[in-house]
SEKE-402579 format. One record per residue (C-alpha): residue number from 1; chain; x, y, z. Coordinates in steps of 0.2 Angstrom, whole numbers, plus 5000, padded with zeros to 4 digits. Layout:
REM residues N
resi->NUM | chain->A | px->X | py->Y | pz->Z
...
***
This chain:
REM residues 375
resi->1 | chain->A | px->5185 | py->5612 | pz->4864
resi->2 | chain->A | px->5194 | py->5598 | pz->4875
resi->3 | chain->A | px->5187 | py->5586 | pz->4884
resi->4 | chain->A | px->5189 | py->5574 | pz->4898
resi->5 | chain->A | px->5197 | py->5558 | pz->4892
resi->6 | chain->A | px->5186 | py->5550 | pz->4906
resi->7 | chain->A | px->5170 | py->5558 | pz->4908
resi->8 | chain->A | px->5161 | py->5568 | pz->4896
resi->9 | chain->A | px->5164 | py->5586 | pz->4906
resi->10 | chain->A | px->5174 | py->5598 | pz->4892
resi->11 | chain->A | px->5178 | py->5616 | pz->4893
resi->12 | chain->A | px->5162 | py->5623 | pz->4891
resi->13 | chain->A | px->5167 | py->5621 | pz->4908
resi->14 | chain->A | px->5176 | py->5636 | pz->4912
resi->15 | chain->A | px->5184 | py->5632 | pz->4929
resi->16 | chain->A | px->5188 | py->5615 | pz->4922
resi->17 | chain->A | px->5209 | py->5609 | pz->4920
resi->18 | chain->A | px->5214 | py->5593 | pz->4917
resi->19 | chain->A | px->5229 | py->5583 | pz->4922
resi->20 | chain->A | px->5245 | py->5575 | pz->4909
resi->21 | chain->A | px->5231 | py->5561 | pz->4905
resi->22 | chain->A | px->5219 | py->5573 | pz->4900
resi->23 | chain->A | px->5209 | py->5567 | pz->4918
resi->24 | chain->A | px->5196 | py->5582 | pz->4923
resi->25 | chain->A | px->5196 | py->5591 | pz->4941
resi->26 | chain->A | px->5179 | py->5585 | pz->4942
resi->27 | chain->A | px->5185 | py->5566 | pz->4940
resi->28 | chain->A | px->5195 | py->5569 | pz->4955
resi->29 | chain->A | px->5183 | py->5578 | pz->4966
resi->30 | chain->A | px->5173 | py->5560 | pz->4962
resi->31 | chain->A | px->5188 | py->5549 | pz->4967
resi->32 | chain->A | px->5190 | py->5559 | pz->4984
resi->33 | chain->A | px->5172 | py->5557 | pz->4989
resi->34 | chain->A | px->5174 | py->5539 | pz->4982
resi->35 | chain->A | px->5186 | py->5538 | pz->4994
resi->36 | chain->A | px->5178 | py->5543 | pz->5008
resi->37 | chain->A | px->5162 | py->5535 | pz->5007
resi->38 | chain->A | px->5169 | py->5518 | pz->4998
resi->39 | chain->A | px->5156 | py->5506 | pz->4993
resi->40 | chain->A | px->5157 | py->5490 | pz->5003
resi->41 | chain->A | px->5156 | py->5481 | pz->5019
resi->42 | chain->A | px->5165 | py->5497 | pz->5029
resi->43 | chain->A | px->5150 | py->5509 | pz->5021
resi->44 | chain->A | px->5135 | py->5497 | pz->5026
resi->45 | chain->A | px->5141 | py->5498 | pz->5045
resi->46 | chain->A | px->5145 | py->5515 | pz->5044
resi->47 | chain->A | px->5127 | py->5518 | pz->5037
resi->48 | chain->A | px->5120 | py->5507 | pz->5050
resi->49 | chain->A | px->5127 | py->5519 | pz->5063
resi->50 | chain->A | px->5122 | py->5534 | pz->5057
resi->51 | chain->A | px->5104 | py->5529 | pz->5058
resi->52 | chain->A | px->5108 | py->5523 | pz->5076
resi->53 | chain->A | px->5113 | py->5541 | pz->5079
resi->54 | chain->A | px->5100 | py->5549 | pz->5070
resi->55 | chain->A | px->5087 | py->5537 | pz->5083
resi->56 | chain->A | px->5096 | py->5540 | pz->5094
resi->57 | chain->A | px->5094 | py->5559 | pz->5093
resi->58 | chain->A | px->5076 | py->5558 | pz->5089
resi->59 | chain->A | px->5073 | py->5549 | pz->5105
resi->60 | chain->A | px->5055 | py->5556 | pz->5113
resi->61 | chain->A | px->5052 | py->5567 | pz->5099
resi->62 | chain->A | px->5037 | py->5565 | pz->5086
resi->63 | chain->A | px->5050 | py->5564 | pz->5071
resi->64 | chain->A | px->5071 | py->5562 | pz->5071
resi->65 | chain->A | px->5075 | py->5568 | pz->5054
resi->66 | chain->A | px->5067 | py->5580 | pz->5040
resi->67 | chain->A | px->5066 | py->5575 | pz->5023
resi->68 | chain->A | px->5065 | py->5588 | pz->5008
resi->69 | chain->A | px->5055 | py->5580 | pz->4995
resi->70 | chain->A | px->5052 | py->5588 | pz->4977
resi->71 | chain->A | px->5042 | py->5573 | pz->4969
resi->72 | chain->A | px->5058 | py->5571 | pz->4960
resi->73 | chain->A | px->5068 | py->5554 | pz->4957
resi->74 | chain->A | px->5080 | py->5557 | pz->4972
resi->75 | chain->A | px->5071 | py->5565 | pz->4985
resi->76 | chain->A | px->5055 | py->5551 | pz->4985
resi->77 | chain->A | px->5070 | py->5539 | pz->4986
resi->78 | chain->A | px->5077 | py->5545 | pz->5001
resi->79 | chain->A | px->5060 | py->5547 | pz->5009
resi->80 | chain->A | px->5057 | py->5528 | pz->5005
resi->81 | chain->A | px->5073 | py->5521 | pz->5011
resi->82 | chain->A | px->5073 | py->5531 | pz->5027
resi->83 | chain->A | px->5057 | py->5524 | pz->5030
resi->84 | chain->A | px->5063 | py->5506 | pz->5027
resi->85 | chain->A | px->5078 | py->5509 | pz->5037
resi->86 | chain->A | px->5066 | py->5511 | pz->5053
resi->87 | chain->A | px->5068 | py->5531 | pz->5052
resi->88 | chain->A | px->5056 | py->5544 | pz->5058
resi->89 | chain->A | px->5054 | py->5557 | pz->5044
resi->90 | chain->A | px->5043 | py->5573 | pz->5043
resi->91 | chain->A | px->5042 | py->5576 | pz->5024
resi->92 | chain->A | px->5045 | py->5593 | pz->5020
resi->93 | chain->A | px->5041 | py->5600 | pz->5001
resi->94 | chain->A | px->5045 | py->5621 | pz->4996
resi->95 | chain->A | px->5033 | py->5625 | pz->4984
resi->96 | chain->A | px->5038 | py->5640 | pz->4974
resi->97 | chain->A | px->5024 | py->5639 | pz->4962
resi->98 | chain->A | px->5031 | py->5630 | pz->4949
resi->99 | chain->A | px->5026 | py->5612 | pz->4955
resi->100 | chain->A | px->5021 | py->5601 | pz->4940
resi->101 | chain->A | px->5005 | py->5592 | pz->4942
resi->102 | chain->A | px->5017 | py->5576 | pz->4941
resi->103 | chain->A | px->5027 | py->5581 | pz->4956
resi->104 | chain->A | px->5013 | py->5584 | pz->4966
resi->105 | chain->A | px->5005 | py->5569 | pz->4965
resi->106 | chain->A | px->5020 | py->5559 | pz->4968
resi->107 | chain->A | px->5024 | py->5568 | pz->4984
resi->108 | chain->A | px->5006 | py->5566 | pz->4989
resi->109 | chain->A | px->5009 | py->5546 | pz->4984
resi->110 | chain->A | px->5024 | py->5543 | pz->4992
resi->111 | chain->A | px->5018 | py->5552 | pz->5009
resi->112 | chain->A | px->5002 | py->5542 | pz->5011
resi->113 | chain->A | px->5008 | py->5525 | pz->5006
resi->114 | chain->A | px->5024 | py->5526 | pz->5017
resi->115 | chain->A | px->5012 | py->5535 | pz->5032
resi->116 | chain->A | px->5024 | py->5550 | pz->5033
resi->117 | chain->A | px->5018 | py->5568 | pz->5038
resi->118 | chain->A | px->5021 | py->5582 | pz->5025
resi->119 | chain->A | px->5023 | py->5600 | pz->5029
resi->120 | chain->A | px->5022 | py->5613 | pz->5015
resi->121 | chain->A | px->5028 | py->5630 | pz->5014
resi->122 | chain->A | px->5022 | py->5640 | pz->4999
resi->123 | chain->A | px->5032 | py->5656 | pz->4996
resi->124 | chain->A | px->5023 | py->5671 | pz->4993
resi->125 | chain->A | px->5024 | py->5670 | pz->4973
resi->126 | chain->A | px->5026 | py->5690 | pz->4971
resi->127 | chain->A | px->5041 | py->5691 | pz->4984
resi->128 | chain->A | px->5048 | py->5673 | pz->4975
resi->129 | chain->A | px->5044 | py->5681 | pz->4956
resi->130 | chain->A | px->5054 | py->5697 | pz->4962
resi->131 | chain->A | px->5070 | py->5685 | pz->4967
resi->132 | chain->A | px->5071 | py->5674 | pz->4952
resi->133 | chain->A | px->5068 | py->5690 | pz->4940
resi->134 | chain->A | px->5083 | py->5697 | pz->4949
resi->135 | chain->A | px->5093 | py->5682 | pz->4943
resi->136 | chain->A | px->5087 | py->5682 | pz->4926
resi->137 | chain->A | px->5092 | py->5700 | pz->4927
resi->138 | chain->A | px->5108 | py->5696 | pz->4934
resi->139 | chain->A | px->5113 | py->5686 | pz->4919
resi->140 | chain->A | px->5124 | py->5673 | pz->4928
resi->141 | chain->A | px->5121 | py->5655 | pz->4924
resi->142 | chain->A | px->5113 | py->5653 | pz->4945
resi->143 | chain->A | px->5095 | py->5658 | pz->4938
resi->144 | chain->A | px->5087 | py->5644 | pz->4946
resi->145 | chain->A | px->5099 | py->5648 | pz->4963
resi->146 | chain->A | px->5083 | py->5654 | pz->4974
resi->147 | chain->A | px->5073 | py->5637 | pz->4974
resi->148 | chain->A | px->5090 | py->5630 | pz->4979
resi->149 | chain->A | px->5092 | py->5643 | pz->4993
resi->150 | chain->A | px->5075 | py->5642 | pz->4998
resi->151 | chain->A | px->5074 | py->5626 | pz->5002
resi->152 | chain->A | px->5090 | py->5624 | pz->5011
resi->153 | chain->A | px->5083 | py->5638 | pz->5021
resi->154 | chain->A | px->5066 | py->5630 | pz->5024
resi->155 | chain->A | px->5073 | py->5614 | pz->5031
resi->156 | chain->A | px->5086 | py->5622 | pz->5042
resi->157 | chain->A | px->5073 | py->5632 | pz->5049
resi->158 | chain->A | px->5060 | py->5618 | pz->5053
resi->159 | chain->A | px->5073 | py->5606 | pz->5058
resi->160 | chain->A | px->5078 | py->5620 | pz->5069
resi->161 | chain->A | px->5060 | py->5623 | pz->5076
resi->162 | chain->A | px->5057 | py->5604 | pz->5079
resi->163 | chain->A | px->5072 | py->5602 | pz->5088
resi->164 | chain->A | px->5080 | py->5589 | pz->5072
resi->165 | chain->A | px->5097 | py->5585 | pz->5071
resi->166 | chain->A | px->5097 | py->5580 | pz->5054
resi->167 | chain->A | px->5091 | py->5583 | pz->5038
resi->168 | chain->A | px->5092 | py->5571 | pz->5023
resi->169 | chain->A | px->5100 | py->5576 | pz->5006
resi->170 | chain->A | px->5094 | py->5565 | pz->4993
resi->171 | chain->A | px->5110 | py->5572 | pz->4982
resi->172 | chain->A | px->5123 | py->5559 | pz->4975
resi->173 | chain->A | px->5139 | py->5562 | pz->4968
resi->174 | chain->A | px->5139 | py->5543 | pz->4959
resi->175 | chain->A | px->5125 | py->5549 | pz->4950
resi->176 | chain->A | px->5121 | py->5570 | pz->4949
resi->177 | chain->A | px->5140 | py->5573 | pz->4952
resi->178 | chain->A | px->5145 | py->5589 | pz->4956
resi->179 | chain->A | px->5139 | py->5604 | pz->4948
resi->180 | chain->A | px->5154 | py->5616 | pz->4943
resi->181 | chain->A | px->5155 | py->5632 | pz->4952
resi->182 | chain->A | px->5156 | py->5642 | pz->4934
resi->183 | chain->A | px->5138 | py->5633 | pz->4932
resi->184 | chain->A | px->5130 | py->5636 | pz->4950
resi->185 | chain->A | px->5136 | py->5644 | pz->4963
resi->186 | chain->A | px->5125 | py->5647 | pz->4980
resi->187 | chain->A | px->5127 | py->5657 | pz->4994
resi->188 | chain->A | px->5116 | py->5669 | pz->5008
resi->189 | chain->A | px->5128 | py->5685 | pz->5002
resi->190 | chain->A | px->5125 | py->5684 | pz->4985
resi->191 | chain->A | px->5106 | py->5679 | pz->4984
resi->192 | chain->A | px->5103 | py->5693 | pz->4993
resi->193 | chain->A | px->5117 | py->5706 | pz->4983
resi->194 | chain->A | px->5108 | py->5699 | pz->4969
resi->195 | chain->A | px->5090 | py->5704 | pz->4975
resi->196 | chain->A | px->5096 | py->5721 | pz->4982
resi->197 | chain->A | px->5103 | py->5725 | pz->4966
resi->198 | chain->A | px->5088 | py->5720 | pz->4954
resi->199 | chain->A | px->5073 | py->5717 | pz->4965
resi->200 | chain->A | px->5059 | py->5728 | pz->4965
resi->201 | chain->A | px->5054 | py->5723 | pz->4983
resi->202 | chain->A | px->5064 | py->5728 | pz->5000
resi->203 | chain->A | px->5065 | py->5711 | pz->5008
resi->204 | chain->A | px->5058 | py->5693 | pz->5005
resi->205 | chain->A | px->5044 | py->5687 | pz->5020
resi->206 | chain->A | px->5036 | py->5671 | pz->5015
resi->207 | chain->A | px->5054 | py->5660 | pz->5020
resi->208 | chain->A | px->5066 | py->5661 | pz->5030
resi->209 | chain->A | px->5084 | py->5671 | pz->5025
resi->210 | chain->A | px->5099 | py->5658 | pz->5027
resi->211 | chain->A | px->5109 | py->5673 | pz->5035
resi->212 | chain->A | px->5129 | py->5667 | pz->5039
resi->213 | chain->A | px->5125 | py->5671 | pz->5056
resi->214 | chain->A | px->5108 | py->5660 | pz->5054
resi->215 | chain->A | px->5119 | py->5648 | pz->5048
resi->216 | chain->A | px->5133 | py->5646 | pz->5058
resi->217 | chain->A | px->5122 | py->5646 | pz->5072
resi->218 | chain->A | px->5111 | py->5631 | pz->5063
resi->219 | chain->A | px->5128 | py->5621 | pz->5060
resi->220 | chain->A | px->5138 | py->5623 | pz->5076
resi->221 | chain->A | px->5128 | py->5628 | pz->5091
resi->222 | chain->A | px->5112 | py->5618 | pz->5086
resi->223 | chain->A | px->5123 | py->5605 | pz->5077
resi->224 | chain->A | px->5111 | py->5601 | pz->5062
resi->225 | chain->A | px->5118 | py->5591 | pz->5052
resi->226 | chain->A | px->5114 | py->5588 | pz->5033
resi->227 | chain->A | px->5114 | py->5569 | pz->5028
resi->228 | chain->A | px->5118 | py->5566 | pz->5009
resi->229 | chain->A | px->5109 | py->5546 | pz->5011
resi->230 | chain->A | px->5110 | py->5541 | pz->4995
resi->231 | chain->A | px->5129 | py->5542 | pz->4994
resi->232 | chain->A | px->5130 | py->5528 | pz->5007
resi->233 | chain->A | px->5121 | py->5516 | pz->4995
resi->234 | chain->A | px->5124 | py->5510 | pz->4979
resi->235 | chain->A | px->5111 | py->5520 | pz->4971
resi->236 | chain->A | px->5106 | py->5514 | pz->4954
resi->237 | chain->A | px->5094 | py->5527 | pz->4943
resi->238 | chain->A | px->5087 | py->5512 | pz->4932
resi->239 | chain->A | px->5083 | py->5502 | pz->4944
resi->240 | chain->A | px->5077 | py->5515 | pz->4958
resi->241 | chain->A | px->5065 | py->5521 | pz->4946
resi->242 | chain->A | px->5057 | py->5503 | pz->4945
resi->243 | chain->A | px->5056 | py->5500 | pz->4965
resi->244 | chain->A | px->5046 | py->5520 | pz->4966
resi->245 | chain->A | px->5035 | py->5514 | pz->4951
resi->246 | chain->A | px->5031 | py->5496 | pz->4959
resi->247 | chain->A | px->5030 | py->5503 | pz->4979
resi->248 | chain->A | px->5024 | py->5520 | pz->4976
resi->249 | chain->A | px->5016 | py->5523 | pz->4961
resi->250 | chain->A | px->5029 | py->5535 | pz->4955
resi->251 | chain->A | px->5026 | py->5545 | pz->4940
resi->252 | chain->A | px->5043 | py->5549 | pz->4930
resi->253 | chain->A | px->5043 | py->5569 | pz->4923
resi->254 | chain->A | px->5052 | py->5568 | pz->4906
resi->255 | chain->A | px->5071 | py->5574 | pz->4909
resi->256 | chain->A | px->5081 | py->5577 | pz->4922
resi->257 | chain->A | px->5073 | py->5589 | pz->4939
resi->258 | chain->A | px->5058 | py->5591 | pz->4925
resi->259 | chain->A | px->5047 | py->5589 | pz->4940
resi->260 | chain->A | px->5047 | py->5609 | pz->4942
resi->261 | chain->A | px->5043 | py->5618 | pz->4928
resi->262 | chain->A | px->5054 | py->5633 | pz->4931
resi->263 | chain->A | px->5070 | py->5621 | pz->4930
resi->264 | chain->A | px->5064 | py->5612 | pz->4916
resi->265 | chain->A | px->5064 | py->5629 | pz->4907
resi->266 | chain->A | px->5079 | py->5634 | pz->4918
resi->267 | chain->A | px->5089 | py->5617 | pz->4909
resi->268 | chain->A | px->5081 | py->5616 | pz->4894
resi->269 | chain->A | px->5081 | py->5634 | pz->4886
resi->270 | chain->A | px->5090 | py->5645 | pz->4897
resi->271 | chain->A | px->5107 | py->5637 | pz->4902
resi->272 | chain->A | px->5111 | py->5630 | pz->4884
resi->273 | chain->A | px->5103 | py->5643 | pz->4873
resi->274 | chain->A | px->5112 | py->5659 | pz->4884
resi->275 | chain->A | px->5125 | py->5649 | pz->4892
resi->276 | chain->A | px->5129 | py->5636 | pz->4882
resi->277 | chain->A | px->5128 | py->5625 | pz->4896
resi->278 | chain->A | px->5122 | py->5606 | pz->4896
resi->279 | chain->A | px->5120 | py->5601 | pz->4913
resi->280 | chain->A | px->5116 | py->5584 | pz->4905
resi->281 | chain->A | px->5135 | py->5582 | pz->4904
resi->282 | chain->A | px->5136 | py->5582 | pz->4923
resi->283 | chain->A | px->5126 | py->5572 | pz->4928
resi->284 | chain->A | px->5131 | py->5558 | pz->4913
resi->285 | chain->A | px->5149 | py->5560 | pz->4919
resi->286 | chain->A | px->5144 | py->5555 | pz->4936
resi->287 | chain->A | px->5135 | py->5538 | pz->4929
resi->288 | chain->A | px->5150 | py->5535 | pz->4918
resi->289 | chain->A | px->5164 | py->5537 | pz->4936
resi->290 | chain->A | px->5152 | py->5526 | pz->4945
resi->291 | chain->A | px->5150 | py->5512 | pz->4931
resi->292 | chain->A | px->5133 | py->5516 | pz->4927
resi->293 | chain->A | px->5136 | py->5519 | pz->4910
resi->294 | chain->A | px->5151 | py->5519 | pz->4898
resi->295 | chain->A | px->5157 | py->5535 | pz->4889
resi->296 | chain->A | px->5152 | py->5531 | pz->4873
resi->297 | chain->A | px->5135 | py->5528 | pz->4879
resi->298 | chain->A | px->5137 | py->5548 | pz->4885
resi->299 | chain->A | px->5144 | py->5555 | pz->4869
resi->300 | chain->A | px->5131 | py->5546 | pz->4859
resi->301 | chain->A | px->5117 | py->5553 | pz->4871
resi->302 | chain->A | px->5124 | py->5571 | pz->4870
resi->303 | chain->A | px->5127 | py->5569 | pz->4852
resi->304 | chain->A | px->5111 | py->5562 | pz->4847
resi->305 | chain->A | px->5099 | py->5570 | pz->4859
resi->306 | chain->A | px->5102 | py->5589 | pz->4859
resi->307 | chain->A | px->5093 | py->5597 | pz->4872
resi->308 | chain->A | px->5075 | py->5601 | pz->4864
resi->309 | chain->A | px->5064 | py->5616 | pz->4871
resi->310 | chain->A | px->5045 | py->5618 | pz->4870
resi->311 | chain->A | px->5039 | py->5635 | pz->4864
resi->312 | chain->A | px->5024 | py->5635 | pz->4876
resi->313 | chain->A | px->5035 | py->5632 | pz->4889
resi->314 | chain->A | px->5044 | py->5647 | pz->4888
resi->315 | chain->A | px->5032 | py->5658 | pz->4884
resi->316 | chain->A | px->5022 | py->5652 | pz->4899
resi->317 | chain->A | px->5037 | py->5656 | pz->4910
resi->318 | chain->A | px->5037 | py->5674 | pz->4904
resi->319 | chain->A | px->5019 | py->5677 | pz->4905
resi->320 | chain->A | px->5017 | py->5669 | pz->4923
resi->321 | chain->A | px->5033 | py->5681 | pz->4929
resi->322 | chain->A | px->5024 | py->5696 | pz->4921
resi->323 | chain->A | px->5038 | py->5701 | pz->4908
resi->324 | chain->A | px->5033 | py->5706 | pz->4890
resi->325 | chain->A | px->5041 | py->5697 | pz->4876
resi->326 | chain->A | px->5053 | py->5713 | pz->4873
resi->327 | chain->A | px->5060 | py->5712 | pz->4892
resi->328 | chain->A | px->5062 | py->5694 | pz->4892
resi->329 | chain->A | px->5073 | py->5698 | pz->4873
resi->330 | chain->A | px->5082 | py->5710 | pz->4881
resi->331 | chain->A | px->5088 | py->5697 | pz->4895
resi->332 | chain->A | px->5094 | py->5684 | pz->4887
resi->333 | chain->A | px->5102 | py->5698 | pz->4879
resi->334 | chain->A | px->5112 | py->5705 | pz->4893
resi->335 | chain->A | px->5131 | py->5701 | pz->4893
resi->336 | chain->A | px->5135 | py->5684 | pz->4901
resi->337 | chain->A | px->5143 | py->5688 | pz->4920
resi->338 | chain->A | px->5147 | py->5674 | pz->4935
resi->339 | chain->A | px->5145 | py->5675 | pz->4953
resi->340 | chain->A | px->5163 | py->5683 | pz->4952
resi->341 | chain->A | px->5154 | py->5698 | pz->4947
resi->342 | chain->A | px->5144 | py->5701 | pz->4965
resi->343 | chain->A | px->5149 | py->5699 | pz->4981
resi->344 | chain->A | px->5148 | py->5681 | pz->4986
resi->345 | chain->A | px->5156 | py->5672 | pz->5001
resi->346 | chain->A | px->5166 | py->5664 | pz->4993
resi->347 | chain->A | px->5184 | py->5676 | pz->4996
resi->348 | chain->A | px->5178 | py->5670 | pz->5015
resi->349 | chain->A | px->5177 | py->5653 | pz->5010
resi->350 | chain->A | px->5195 | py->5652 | pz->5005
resi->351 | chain->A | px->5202 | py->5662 | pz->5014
resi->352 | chain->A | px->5198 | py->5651 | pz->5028
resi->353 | chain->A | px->5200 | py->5633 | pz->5018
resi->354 | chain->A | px->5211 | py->5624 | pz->5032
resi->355 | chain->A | px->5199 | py->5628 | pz->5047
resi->356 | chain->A | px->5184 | py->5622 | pz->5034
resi->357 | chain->A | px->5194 | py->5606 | pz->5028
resi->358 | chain->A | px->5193 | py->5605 | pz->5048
resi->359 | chain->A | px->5177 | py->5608 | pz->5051
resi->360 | chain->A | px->5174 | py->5594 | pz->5034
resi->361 | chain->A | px->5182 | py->5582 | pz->5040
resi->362 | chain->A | px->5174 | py->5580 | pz->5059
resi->363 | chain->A | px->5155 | py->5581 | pz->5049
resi->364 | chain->A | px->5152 | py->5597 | pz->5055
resi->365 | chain->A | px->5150 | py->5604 | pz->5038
resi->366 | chain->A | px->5148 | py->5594 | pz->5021
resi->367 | chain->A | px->5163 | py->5589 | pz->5013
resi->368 | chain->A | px->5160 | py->5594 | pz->4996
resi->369 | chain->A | px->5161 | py->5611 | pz->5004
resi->370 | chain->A | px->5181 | py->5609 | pz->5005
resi->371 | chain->A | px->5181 | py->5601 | pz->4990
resi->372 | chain->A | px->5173 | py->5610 | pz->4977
resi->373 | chain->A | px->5177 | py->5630 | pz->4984
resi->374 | chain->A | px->5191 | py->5628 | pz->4998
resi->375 | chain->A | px->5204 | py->5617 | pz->4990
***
């Protein structure tokens, strides 16, 4: 196995290479977005005129941006520093029925103390069981792809109903980084090539279907634009987790998205015991890049803390999706595949790479787009 020589991203990694120093793809994809969103003077103003935009579009209207929150780290902390910056949000949470008692508390916190108004859209649980057994049946390392897709979908969709422009992101690539496509990849063709392959049910009712049409209408008619807020901070987990705690009475989960207890299963037990995938390693590079951490500090977490599963965890994830023991066995024994192995968009996506650099570049669509699948 070979490893970054400046992160701790390795060949686990199977659309990884690295350059003569040994310097990951993944350390680049940082340094571009580094470059673009560069901390310093030049960001703070260019932060301060996003929000007179996103006012500006909001002007008359009950709210000027929606805000997805999960009870999570990254999603309250967006909320909260919209709310300081003078913003207007409608908090908007996807409950697909594996919220933690943790995470609801913390949305229901953060909401009342900051006076923000939360909309909630609860998927109908047979129709969401149906599309994440498909996954699991699928056997591609995007099992937990449908909460992801939902809630992309759920926020367009109200944005779109309220007459938003924007919609805050509380993603980071200083400190998430970015997935690699081996280990999640996410589009409207292959969710639903996916469920038509698997699914027991015809057609999902309870949310909205992110359709290409639906979303090329969404992104260049409507002009809803997608807002990743915490990359134009220096966002700091340590010391974001004291200011939640002190101002909100935030509650932290355990581990990293723990906050749902389908991706703490999801990251815990299903990625490293069938895919030999620690997503750890991502999100630990990305605190390493942005000087958060140092890479021994990484190797020594990795090395010392394996990822460590509960039992009744897992076995209250197969009882709550109806599978026997003996189904659930037979998945995890199914032959590894990859989104390569059904239809996906993404044969679209780089086939038309210099009109989506394009299209990056003037904001119309987020940048990591170009990066991580058109380059």
């Amino acid at each position: 196995m070979t490893t970054c020589t400046k992160c701790v991203l390795d060949t686990t990694v199977h659309d990884i290479w690295f350059d003569e120093q040994g310097k990951c793809k993944y350390c680049y994809i940082h340094d571009e977005l580094e470059k673009k969103h560069p901390l310093g003077t030049a960001l703070d103003r260019e932060l301060e005129l996003l929000v007179v935009q996103i006012k500006s579009a909001g002007k008359g209207k009950r709210y000027d941006c929606i805000c997805g929150v999960s009870g999570g780290r990254d999603s309250t902390y967006t909320l909260l520093t919209a709310v300081k910056m003078g913003l207007r949000p409608l908090a908007v949470h996807f409950d697909n029925g594996w919220n933690s008692n943790i995470s609801v508390t913390n949305i229901k916190r953060a909401c009342d103390k900051l006076g923000v108004d939360l909309y909630t859209v609860v998927a109908d649980w047979e129709e969401f069981k149906d599309l994440q057994v498909s996954f699991l049946k699928a056997s591609t390392p995007d099992a937990d792809i449908p909460t992801d897709y939902a809630i992309y979908s759920v926020l367009y969709d109200i944005a779109n109903k309220q007459k938003i422009k924007y919609v805050l992101n509380g993603h980071s690539f200083r400190t998430e980084g970015t997935s690699p496509i081996s280990w999640s990849y996410m589009d409207p063709l292959y969710v639903n090539n996916v469920h038509r392959r698997f699914g027991k049910l015809r057609k999902i009712k309870s949310f909205p279907h992110m359709s290409v049409s639906k979303l090329l209408w969404y992104v260049f008619v409507k002009k809803i634009k997608e807002v990743r807020l915490m990359e134009f901070i220096d966002y700091r987990k340590n010391e974001v987790d004291q200011v939640l705690q002190t101002e909100l009475g935030w509650e932290y989960y355990g581990g990293h998205h723990h906050e749902n207890n389908y991706t703490k299963f999801f990251q815990s037990f299903l990625l490293p015991v069938k895919f030999n995938i620690d997503k750890r390693k991502t999100e630990l590079s990305a605190l390493i890049r942005s000087g958060q951490i140092s890479r021994d500090e990484a190797m020594r977490e990795i090395d010392s803390n394996r990822y460590e599963y509960e039992n009744e965890v897992v076995d209250y994830i197969i009882k709550k999706l109806s599978l026997t023991k003996e189904a659930f066995d037979e998945i995890l024994q199914l032959p590894v595949k990859s989104h390569d192995d059904y239809k996906t968009l993404l044969p679209f996506i780089r086939l038309f790479k210099i009109p989506i650099k394009i299209a990056c570049k003037f904001h119309l669509l987020p940048h990591i787009l170009y990066l991580k699948y058109a380059r």
